[in-house]
Wavefront OBJ file of the C-alpha trace (Angstrom):
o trace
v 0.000 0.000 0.000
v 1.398 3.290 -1.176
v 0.279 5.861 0.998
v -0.249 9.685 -0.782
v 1.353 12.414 0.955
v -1.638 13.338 2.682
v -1.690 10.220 4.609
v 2.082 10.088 5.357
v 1.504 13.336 6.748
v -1.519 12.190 8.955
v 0.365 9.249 9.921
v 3.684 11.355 11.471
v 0.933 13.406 13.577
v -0.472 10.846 14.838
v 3.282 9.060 15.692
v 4.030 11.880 17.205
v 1.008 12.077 19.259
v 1.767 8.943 20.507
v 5.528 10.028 21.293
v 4.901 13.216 23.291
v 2.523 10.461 25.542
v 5.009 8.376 26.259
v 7.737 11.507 27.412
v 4.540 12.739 29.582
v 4.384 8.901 31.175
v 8.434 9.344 31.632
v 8.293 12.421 32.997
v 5.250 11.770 35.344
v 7.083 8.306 36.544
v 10.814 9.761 36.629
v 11.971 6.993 33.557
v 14.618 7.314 31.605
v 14.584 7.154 27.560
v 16.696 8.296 24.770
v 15.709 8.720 21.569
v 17.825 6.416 19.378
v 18.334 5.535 15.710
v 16.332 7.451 13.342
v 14.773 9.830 15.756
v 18.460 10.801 17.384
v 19.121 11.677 13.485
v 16.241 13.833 12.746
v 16.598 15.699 16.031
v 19.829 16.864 15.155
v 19.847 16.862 11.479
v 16.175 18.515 10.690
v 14.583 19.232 14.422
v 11.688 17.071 14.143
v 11.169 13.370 11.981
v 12.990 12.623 9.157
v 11.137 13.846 6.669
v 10.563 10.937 4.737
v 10.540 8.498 8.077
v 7.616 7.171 9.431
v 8.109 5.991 13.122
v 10.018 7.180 16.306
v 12.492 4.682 18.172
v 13.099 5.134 21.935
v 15.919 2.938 24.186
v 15.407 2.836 27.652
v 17.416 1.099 30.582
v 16.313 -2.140 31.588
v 15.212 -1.488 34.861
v 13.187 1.895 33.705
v 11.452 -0.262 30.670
v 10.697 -3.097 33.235
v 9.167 -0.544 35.238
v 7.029 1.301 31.864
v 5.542 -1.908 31.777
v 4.325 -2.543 35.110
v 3.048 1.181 34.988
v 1.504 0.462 31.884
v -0.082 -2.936 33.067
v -1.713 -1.130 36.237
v -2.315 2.303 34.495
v -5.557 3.749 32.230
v -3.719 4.950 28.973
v -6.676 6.142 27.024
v -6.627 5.829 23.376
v -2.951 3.909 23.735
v -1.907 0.345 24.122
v 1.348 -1.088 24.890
v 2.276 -4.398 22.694
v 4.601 -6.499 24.762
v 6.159 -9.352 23.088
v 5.366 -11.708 26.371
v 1.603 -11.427 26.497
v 0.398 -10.514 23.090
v -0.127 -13.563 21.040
v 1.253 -13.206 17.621
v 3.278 -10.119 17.922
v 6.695 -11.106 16.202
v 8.866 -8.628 17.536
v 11.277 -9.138 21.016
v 10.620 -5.392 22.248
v 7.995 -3.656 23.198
v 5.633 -0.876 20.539
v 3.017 1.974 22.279
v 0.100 2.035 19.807
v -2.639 4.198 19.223
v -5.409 1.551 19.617
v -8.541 3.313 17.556
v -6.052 3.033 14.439
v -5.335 -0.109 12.255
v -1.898 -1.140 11.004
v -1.060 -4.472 8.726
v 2.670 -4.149 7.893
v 3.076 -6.666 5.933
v 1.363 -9.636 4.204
v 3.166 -12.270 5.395
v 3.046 -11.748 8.870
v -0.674 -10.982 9.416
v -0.755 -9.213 12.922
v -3.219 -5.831 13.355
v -1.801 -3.473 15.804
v -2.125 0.332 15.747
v 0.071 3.374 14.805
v 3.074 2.842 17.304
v 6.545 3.885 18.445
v 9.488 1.556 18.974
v 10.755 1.188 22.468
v 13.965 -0.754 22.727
v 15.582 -2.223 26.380
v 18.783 -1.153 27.285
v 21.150 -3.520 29.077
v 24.935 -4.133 30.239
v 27.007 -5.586 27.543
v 31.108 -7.244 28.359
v 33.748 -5.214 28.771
v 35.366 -7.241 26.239
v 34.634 -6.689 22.900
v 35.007 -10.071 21.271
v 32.732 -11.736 23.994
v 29.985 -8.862 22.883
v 30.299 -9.909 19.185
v 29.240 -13.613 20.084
v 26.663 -12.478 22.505
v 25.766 -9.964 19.869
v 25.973 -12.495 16.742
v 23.944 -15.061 19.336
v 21.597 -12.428 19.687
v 20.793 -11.692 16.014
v 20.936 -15.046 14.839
v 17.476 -16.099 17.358
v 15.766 -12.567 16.076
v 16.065 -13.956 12.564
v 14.556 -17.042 13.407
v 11.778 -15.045 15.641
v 11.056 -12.358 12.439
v 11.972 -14.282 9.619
v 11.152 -17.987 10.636
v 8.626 -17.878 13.200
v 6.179 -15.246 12.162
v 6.398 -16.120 8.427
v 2.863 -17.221 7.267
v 2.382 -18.762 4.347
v -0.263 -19.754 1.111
v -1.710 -22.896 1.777
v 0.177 -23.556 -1.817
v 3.677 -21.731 -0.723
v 3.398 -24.284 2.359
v 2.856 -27.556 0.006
v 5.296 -26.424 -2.497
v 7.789 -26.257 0.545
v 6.546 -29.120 1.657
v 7.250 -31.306 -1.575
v 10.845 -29.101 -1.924
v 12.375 -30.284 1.568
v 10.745 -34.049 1.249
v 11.929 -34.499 -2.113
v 15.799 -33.263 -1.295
v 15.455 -34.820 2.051
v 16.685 -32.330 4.973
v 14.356 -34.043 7.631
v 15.867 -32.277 10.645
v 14.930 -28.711 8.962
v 11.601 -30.195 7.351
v 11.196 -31.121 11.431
v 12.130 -27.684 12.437
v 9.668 -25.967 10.546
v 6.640 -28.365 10.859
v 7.654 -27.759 14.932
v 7.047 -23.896 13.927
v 3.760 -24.907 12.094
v 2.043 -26.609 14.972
v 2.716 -24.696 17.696
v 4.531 -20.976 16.906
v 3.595 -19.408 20.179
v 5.598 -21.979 22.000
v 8.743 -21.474 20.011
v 8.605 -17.596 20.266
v 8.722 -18.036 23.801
v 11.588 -20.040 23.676
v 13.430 -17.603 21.036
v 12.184 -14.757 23.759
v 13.736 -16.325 26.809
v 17.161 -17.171 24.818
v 17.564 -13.569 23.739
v 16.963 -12.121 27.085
v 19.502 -14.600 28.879
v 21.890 -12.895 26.525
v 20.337 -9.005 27.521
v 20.244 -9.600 30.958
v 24.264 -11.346 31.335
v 25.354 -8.039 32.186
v 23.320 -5.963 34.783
v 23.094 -2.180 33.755
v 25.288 -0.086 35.593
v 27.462 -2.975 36.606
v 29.714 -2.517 33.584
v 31.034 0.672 31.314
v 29.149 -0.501 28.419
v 25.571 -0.543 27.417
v 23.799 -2.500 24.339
v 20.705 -2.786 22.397
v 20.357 -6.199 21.705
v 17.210 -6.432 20.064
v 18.648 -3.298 17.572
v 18.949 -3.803 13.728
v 22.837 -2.118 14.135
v 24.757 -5.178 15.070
v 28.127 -4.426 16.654
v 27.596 -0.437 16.239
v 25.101 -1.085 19.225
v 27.463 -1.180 21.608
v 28.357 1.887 23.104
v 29.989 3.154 26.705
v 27.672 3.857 29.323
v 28.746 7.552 29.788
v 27.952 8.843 26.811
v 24.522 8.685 28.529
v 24.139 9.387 31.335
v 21.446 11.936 32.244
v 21.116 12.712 28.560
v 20.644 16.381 26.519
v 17.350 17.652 25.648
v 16.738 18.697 22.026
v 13.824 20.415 20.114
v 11.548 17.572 18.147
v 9.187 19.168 16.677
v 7.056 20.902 18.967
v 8.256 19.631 21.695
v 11.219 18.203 23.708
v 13.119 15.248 23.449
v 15.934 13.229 25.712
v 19.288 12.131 23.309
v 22.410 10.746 24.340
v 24.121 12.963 26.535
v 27.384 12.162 23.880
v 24.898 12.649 21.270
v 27.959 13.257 18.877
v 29.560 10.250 19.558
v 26.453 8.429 19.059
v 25.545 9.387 16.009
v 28.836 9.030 14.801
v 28.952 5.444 15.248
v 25.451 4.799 14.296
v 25.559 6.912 11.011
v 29.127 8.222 10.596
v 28.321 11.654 8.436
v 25.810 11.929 9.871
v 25.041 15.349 8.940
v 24.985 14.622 5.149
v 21.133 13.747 3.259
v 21.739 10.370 1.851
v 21.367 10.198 -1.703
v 17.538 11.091 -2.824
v 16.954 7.608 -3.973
v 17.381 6.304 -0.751
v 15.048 8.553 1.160
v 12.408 6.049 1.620
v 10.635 4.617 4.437
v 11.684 0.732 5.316
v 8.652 0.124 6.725
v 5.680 -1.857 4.970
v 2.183 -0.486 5.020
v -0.521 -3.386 3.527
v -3.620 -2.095 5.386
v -3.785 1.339 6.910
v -6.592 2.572 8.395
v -6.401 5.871 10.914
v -9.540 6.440 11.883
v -10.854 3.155 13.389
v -9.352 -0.129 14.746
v -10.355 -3.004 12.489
v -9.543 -6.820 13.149
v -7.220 -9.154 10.973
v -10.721 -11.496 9.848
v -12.436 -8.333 8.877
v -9.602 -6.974 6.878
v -9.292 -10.328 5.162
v -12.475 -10.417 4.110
v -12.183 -6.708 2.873
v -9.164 -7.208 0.794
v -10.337 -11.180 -0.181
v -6.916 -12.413 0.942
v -6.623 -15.986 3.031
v -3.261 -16.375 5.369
v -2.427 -19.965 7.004
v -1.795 -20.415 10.010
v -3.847 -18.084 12.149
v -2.712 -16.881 15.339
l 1 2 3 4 5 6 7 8 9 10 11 12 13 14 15 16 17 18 19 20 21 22 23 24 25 26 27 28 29 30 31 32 33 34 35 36 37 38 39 40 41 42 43 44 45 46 47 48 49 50 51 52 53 54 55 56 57 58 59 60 61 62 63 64 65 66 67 68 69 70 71 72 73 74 75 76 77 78 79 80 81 82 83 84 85 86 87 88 89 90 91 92 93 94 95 96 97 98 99 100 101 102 103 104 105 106 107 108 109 110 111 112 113 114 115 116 117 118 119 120 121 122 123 124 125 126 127 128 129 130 131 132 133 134 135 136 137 138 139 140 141 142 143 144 145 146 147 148 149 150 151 152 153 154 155 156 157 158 159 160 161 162 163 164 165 166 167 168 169 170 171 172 173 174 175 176 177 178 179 180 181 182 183 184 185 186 187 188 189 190 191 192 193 194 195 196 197 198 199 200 201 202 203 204 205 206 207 208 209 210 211 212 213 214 215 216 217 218 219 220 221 222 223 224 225 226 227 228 229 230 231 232 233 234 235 236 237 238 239 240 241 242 243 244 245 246 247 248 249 250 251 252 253 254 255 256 257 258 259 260 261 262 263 264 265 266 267 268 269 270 271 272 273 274 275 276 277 278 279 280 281 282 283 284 285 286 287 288 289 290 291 292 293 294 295 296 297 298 299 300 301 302
């Protein structure tokens, strides 16, 4: 779905809505974010989103997003869920997204889950003082969010499924054809499993126990891995219309996440990387009733 400019434009508002919510729960509760990625960018490069980016990403440390959830859990948030990994069935991703829940968001096809407009809100956690023992906690890491996004969550055509099925029985690889009917029959068991791995790997090093800090469940790989101190209490910055917390080394930050970070990347690559197949910002719609609407069937319902 290719939204028009109108609805890009409607859909930042309402991201942003959603953002300046979760500063006022931070704020009201004491918790520590910083705005990371994307949104650290567009702070400093244009004030506000990237133009041409669609959602905000937020890190917090462990124990302050442990404690967003249990404030979340007990507290009335209005027109705002939180999606949390642990308790909502189906949700493929191992961090945690605050949605506006009287919207309607299908990313993409093949992983048929209906949440709302949302930020990103990434844990925080120690990481070894020894670089080589992050990589393999870091490589261990990545390697069991592939098979959570890319394996797990993966629905297929009652056709793409047969057509694997006749592929791996034909050229015989019984111990992957095993692995993936496992994932068939029960996927809500083997997310949990994936879960639990990748947060014995978070949670090796305590925050604040070591000078380094990591997001594990970040798409930057090694780059995530940063010292503790260029934290800290953080620096506020103008986001829009509002204020935001960054890295208190902000610099530093964006140096190792970006590099230039000041220079546009070429116009051909100022593009969104997220999928939109079903939008709808005005009401929340479930995933039968937006099947029937479009006419499309996905296996393995959740």
């Amino acid at each position: 779905m290719e939204l028009t400019e109108e609805q890009a434009k409607r859909r930042r508002g309402i991201t942003l809505q959603i953002f300046s919510s979760f500063i006022s729960i931070c704020k009201k509760n004491k918790l520590k974010y910083y705005a990371c990625a994307g949104t650290a960018l567009g702070a400093v490069r244009h004030h506000g989103m990237i133009p041409w980016d669609d959602d905000v990403d937020v890190a917090m440390p462990r124990p302050d997003y442990e404690r967003f959830i249990e404030i979340c859990n007990r507290t009335e948030l209005g027109n705002l869920e939180l999606i949390n990994p642990h308790t909502k069935r189906g949700y493929f991703c191992p961090f945690l997204k605050l949605c506006r829940k009287d919207t309607t968001l299908w990313e993409n096809k093949r992983r048929p889950f209906v949440m709302g407009v949302y930020i990103d809100i990434f844990p925080m956690d120690g990481a070894s003082e020894n670089f080589e023992e992050f990589k393999k906690d870091m490589s261990y890491s990545t390697k069991l969010y592939r098979l959570l996004f890319n394996e797990v969550m993966v629905h297929r055509t009652p056709q793409e499924f047969i057509k694997e099925f006749v592929h791996n029985v034909i050229r015989p690889r019984k111990m992957k054809m095993a692995f993936r009917m496992f994932l068939f029959l029960d996927h809500e068991k083997w997310k949990k499993w994936v879960l639990k791995k990748m947060e014995d790997v978070s949670r090796k090093y305590e925050w604040g126990k070591t000078n380094y800090i990591a997001v594990y469940s970040g798409t930057y790989g090694e780059r995530e891995r940063m010292p503790l101190s260029w934290f800290e209490d953080g620096s506020t910055h103008v986001f829009e219309d509002f204020q935001i917390v960054l890295a208190r080394e902000y610099e530093k930050y964006l140096t190792r996440m970006f590099g230039d970070y000041m220079s546009l990347p070429p116009e051909g690559e100022r593009k969104t990387h997220h999928d939109v197949y079903y939008l709808d910002m005005d009401k929340r719609i479930e995933l039968e009733q937006i099947q029937k609407i479009l006419n499309v069937f996905v296996i393995l319902e959740l």
